[in-house]
C-alpha positions as CSV (number, residue, x, y, z in Angstrom):
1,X,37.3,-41.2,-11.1
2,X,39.1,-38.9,-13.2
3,X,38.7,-35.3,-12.7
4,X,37.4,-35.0,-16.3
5,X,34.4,-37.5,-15.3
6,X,33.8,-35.6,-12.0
7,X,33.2,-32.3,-14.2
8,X,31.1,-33.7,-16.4
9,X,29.0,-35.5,-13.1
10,X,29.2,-31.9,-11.3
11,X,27.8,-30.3,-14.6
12,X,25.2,-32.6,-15.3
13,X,23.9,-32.4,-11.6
14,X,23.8,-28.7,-11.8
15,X,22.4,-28.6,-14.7
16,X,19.3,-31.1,-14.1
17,X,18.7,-28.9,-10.6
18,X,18.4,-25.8,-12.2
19,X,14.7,-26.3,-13.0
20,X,13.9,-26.8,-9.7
21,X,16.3,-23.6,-8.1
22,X,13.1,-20.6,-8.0
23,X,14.6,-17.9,-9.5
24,X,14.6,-14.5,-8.4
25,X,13.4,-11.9,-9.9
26,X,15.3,-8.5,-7.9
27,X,12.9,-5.5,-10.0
28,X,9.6,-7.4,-8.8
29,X,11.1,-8.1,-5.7
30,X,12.0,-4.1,-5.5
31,X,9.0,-3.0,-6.5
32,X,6.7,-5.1,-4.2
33,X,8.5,-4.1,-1.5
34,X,8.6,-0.3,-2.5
35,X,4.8,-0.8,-2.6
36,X,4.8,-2.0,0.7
37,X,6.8,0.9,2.1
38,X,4.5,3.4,0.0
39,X,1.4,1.6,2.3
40,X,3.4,1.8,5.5
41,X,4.0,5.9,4.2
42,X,-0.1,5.8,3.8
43,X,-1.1,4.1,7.0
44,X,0.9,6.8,9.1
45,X,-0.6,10.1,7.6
46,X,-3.9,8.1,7.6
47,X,-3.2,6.9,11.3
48,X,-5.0,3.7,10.3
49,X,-4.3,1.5,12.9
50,X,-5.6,-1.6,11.5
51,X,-3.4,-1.3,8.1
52,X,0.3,-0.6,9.8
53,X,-0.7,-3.8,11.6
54,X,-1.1,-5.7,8.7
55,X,2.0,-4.8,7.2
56,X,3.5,-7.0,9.7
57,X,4.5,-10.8,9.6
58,X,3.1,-13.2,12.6
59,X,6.4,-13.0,14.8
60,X,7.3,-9.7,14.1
61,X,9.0,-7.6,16.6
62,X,9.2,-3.6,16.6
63,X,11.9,-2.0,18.3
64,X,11.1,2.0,18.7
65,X,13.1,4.4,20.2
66,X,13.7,4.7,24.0
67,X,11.0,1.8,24.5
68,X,11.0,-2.0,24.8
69,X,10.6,-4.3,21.9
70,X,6.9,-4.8,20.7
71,X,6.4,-8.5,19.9
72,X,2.8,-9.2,19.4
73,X,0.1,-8.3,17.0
74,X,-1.6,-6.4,20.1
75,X,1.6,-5.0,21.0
76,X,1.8,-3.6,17.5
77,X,-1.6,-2.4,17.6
78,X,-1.2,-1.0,20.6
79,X,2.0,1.1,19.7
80,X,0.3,2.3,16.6
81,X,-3.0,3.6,19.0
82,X,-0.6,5.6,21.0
83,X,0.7,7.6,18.1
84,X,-1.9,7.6,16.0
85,X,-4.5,9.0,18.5
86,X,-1.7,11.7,19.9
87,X,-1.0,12.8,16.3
88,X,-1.6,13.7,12.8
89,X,1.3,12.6,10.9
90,X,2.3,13.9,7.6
91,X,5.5,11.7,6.7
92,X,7.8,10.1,4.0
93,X,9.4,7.3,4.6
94,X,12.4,7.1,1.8
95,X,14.8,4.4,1.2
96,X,18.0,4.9,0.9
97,X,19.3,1.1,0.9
98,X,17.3,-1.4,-0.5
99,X,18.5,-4.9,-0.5
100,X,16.9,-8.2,-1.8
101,X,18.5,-11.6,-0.3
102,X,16.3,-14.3,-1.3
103,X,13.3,-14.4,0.6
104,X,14.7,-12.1,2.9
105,X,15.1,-8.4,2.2
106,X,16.4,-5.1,4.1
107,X,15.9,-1.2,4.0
108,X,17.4,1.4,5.8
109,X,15.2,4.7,5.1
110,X,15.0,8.2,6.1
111,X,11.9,9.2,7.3
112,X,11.3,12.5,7.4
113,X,8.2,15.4,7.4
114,X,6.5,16.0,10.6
115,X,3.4,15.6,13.2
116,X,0.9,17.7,15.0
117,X,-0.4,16.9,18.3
118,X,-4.5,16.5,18.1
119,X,-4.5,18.3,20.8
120,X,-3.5,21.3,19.3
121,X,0.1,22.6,19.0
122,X,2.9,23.4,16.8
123,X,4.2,20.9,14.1
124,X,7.0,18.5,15.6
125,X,9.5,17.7,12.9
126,X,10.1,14.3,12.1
127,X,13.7,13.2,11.2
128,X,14.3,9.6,11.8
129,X,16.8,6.9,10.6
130,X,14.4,3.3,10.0
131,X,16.3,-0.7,9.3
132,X,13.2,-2.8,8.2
133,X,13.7,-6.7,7.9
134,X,11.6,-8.0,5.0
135,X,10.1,-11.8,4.8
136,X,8.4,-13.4,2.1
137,X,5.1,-15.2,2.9
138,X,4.1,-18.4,1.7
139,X,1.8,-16.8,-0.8
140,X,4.7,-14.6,-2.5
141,X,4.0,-11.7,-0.4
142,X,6.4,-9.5,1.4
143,X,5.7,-8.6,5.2
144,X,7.7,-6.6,7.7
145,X,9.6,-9.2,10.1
146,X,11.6,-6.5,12.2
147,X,11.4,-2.8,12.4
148,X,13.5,-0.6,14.2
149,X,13.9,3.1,14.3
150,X,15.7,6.3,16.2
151,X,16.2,10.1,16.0
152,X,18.3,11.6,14.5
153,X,19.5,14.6,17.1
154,X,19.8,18.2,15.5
């Protein structure tokens, strides 16, 4: 075969696969998970346990700061309790990378503001460097598959 019949072959295959390639579309992509990052913003000031949890993908793991990995839903829920019931947070989590890969994405955020123990006590700032793993779901959605944080030190 010549290699002006294999181009014309190779072109003909690509183009009759093209219709079945999904394409991408980045801004929705962006902006669903934006969304998603404005809930996980909401859930935190709210302290509402059961909607941080549901941000999460089955088979997600949570890595936090100076603890071991969480990798169950009652893991999750139970990390959430701890803070959520210590503290009233008033955070933002802000992205400062934002990367779609497919059906994969990233962020890498600053999260910043502060809590207050329920208890009573002085406002703890909040200044933390996040890397959230993004997965889309079967139904188009976008869920957290790996979240890890740490402190920045002042």
């Amino acid at each position: 075969m010549s290699s002006r019949h294999l181009i014309i072959v190779l072109s003909t295959t690509l183009l009759a696969c093209q219709g079945r390639v999904p394409r991408i579309d980045r801004v929705a992509d962006s902006t669903a998970i934006n969304a998603l990052i404005d809930r996980a913003t909401a859930a935190n000031n709210a302290g509402d346990i059961e909607g941080w949890v549901a941000l999460f993908e089955d088979g997600a793991i949570y890595m936090p700061p100076g603890s071991p990995e969480v990798t169950s839903m009652d893991g999750l829920k139970g990390a959430a309790a701890a803070g959520f019931t210590r503290f009233n947070a008033d955070i933002r989590i802000i992205p400062v990378e934002l990367a779609v890969l497919g059906d994969w994405a990233f962020s890498r955020s600053k999260v910043t503001g502060s809590v207050t123990p329920k208890t009573g006590g002085d406002r703890i700032p909040v200044n933390i460097k996040q890397l959230t793993l993004y997965h889309r779901q079967g139904d188009g959605t976008w869920r957290i598959a790996r979240l890890m944080n740490n402190t920045n030190r002042e």
